[in-house]
C-alpha positions, 0 to 999 in steps of 0.5 A: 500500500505505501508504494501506491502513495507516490502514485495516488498523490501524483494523481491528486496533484494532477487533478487539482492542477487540472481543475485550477487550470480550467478554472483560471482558463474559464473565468478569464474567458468569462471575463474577456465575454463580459468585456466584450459585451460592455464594449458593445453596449457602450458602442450601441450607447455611445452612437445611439446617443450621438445619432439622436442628437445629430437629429437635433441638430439637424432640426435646430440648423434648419430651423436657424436657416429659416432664420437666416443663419448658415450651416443648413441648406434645407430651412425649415418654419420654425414653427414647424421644427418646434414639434420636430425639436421637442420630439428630437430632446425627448429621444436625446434625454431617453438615450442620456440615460443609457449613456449614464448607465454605461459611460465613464465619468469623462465620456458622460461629461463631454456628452453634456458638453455637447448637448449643452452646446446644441441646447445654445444653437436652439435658442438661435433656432428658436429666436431667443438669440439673433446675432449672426456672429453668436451663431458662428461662434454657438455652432464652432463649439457645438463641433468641438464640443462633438469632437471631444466626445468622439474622442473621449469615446472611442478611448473608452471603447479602446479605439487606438488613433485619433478620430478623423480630423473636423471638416471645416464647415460650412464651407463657404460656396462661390456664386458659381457653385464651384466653391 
C-alpha cells in the first residue's frame, strides 16, 4: 500500500492542477465575454446617443436657416421644427440615460458638453438669440464640443488613433457653385 502513495498523490496533484487550470482558463474567458459585451453596449450607447442628437441638430440648423443663419441648406418654419425639436430632446434625454448607465465619468461629461452646446444653437433656432456672429461662434463649439466626445469615446471603447480630423464647415460656396 505505501508504494501506491507516490502514485495516488501524483494523481491528486494532477487533478487539482487540472481543475485550477480550467478554472483560471474559464473565468478569464468569462471575463474577456463580459468585456466584450460592455464594449458593445457602450458602442450601441455611445452612437445611439450621438445619432439622436445629430437629429437635433439637424432640426435646430434648419430651423436657424429659416432664420437666416448658415450651416443648413434645407430651412425649415420654425414653427414647424418646434414639434420636430421637442420630439428630437425627448429621444436625446431617453438615450442620456443609457449613456449614464454605461459611460465613464469623462465620456458622460463631454456628452453634456455637447448637448449643452446644441441646447445654445436652439435658442438661435428658436429666436431667443439673433446675432449672426453668436451663431458662428454657438455652432464652432457645438463641433468641438462633438469632437471631444468622439474622442473621449472611442478611448473608452479602446479605439487606438485619433478620430478623423473636423471638416471645416460650412464651407463657404462661390456664386458659381464651384466653391
Amino acid at each position: 500500500m505505501w508504494e501506491q502513495l507516490p502514485a495516488l498523490a501524483g494523481v491528486v496533484v494532477g487533478a487539482a492542477g487540472s481543475y485550477l487550470a480550467t478554472s483560471l482558463t474559464e473565468r478569464s474567458r468569462w471575463r474577456r465575454a463580459r468585456a466584450e459585451r460592455w464594449d458593445q453596449k457602450r458602442l450601441d450607447t455611445y452612437a445611439s446617443y450621438a445619432n439622436a442628437l445629430k437629429h437635433q441638430i439637424n432640426i435646430a440648423q434648419r430651423m436657424g436657416a429659416a432664420r437666416g443663419f448658415q450651416h443648413a441648406v434645407d430651412p425649415l418654419d420654425p414653427e414647424q421644427g418646434l414639434t420636430q425639436l421637442a420630439e428630437a430632446e425627448a429621444r436625446r434625454a431617453a438615450e442620456w440615460e443609457s449613456v449614464l448607465l454605461v459611460g465613464d465619468a469623462e465620456t458622460i461629461g463631454a456628452a453634456r458638453t455637447w448637448h449643452e452646446a446644441v441646447w445654445n444653437v436652439e435658442l438661435y433656432a428658436r429666436g431667443a438669440k439673433d446675432d449672426p456672429a453668436g451663431w458662428e461662434e454657438a455652432v464652432r463649439r457645438m463641433s468641438r464640443a462633438r469632437d471631444t466626445f468622439y474622442t473621449l469615446a472611442r478611448r473608452d471603447l479602446g479605439i487606438a488613433g485619433p478620430p478623423p480630423p473636423s471638416g471645416n464647415w460650412p464651407r463657404v460656396w462661390q456664386q458659381d457653385g464651384t466653391g
